[in-house]
C-alpha positions as a Markdown table, in Angstrom:
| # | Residue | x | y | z |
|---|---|---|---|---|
| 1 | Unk | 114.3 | 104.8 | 71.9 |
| 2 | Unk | 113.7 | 101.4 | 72.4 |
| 3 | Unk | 110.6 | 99.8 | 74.2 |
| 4 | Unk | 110.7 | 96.8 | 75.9 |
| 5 | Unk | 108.0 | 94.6 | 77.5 |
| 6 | Unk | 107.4 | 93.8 | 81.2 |
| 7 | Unk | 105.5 | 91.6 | 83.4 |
| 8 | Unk | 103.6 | 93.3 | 86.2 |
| 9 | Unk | 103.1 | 90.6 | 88.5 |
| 10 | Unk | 100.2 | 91.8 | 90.9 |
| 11 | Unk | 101.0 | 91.1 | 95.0 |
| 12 | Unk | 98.6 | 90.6 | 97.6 |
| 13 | Unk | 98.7 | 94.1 | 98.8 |
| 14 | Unk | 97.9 | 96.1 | 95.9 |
| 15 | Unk | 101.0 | 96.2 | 94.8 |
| 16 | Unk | 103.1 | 95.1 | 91.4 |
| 17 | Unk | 106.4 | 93.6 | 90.7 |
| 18 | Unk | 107.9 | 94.7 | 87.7 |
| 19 | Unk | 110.2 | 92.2 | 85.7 |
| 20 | Unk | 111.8 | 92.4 | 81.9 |
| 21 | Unk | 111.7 | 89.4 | 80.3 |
| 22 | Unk | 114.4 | 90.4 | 77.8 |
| 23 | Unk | 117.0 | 91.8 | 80.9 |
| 24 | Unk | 117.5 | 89.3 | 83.4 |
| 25 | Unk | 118.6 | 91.6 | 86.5 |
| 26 | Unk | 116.5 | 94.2 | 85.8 |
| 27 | Unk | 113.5 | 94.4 | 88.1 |
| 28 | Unk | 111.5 | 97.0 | 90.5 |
| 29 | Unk | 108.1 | 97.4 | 92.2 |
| 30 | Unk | 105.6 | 99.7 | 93.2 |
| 31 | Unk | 102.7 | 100.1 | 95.6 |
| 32 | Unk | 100.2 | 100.4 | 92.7 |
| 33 | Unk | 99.9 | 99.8 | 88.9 |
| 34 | Unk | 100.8 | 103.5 | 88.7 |
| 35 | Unk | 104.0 | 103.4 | 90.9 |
| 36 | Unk | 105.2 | 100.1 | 89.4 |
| 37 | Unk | 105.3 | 102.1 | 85.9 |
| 38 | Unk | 107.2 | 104.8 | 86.7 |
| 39 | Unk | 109.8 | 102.8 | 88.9 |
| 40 | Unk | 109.8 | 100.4 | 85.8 |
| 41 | Unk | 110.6 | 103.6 | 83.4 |
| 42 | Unk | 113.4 | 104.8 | 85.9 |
| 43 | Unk | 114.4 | 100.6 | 86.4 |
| 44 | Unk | 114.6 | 100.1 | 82.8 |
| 45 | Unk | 116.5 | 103.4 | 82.1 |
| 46 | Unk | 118.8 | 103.0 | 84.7 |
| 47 | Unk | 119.4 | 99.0 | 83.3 |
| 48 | Unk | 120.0 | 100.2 | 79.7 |
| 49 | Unk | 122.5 | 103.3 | 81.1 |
| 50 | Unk | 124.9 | 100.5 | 83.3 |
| 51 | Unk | 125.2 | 97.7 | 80.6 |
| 52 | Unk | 125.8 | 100.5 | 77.9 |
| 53 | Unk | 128.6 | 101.8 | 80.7 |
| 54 | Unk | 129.8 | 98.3 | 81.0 |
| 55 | Unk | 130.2 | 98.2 | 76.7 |
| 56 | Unk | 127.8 | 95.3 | 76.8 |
| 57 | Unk | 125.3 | 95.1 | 73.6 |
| 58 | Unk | 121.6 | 95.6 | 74.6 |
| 59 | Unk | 119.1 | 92.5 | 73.5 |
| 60 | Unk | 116.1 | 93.2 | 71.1 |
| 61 | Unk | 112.9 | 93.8 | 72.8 |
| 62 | Unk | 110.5 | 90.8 | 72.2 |
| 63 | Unk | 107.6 | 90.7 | 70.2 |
| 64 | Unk | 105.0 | 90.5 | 72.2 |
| 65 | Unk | 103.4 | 87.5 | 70.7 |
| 66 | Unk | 106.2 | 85.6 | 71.4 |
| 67 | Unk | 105.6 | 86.7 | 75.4 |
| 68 | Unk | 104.4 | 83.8 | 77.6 |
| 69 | Unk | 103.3 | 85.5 | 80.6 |
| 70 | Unk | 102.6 | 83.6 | 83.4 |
| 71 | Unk | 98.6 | 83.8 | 84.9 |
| 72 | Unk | 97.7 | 87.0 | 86.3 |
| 73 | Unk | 100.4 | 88.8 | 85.1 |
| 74 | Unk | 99.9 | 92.3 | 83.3 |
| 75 | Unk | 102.1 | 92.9 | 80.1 |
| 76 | Unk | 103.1 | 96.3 | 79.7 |
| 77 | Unk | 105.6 | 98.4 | 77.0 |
| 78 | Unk | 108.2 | 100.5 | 78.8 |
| 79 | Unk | 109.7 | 103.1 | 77.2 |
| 80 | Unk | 114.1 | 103.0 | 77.2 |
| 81 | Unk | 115.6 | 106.1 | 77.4 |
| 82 | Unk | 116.0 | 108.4 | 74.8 |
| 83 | Unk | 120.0 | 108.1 | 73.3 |
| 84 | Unk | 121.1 | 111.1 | 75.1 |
| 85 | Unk | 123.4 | 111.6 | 77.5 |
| 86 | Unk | 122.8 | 109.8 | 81.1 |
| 87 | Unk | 121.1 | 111.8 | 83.6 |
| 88 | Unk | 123.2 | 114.4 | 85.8 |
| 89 | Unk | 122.0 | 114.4 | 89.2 |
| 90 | Unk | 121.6 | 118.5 | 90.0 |
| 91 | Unk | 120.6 | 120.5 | 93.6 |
| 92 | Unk | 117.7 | 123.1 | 93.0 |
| 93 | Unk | 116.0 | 125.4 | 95.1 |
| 94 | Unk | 112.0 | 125.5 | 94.4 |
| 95 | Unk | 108.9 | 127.2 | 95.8 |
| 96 | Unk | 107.3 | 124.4 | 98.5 |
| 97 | Unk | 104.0 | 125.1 | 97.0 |
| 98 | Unk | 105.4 | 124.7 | 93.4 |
| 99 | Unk | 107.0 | 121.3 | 94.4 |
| 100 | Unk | 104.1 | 119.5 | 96.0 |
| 101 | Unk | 102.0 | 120.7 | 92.5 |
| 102 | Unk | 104.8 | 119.4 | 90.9 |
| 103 | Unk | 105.1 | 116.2 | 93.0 |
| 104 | Unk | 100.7 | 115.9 | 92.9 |
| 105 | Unk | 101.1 | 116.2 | 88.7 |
| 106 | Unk | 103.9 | 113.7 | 88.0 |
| 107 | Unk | 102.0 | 111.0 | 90.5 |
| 108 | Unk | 99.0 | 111.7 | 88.2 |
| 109 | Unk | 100.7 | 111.0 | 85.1 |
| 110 | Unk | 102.9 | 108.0 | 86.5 |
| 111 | Unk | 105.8 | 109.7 | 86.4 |
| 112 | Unk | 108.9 | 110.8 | 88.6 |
| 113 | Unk | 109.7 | 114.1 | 90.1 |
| 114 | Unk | 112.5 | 114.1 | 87.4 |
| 115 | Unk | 110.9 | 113.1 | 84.3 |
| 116 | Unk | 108.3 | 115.2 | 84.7 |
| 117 | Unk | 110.8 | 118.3 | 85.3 |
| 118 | Unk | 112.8 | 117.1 | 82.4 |
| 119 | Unk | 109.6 | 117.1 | 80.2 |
| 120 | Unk | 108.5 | 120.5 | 80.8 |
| 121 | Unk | 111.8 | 122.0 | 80.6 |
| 122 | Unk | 112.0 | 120.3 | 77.3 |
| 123 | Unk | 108.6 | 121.6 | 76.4 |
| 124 | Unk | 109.6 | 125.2 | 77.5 |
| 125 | Unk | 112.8 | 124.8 | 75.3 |
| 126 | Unk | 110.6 | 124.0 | 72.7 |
| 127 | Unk | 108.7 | 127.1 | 72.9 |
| 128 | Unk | 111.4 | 129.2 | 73.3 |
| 129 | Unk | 113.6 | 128.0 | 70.1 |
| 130 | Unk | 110.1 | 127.6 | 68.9 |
């Protein structure tokens, strides 16, 4: 898994801009510091997914002392995907209450819906081969 640096560029609103210096193209936002991580995480992912579709090579993160980032800006490390498969987009049924804990928990640890199922069913995996 590669990780790769980003410039949060704060807005007037509260918001952030997300940017990767090493992959022109590949940018996202969010309405908080929070929100602009996770959509980076899913932004970066999805980036690295198409332009491995496309047979293109990825570039080498930068070291983050050779980072200018312009003033105000926050540098962050985002983690790439792990070299699996690319997600499959699946319909589940859930219990209401069950999804809005779910939803409440992955908020509070900055990440999606998704990753945050993916994680504990990898966890529960885990346990169970364990």
């Amino acid at each position: 898994m590669a990780i790769y640096p980003a410039f949060l560029v704060p807005d007037d609103k509260g918001g952030f801009a997300v940017m990767f210096p090493d992959l022109p193209g590949c940018f996202t936002e969010g309405a908080d510091e929070q929100e602009a991580m996770a959509m980076a995480i899913d932004a970066l992912s999805g980036h690295i997914h198409a332009l491995e579709g496309l047979g293109r090579e990825l570039p080498a993160p930068s070291a983050l002392e050779a980072l200018e980032a312009p003033q105000g800006t926050h540098v962050a490390l985002v983690p790439g995907p792990m070299r699996e498969e690319a997600p499959v987009r699946i319909n589940i049924s859930i219990n209401k209450r069950l999804l809005r804990d779910v939803d409440v928990a992955a908020k509070r640890e900055g990440m999606t819906r998704s990753g945050l199922l993916a994680a504990a069913a990898r966890s529960m995996l885990a346990q169970l081969r364990g």
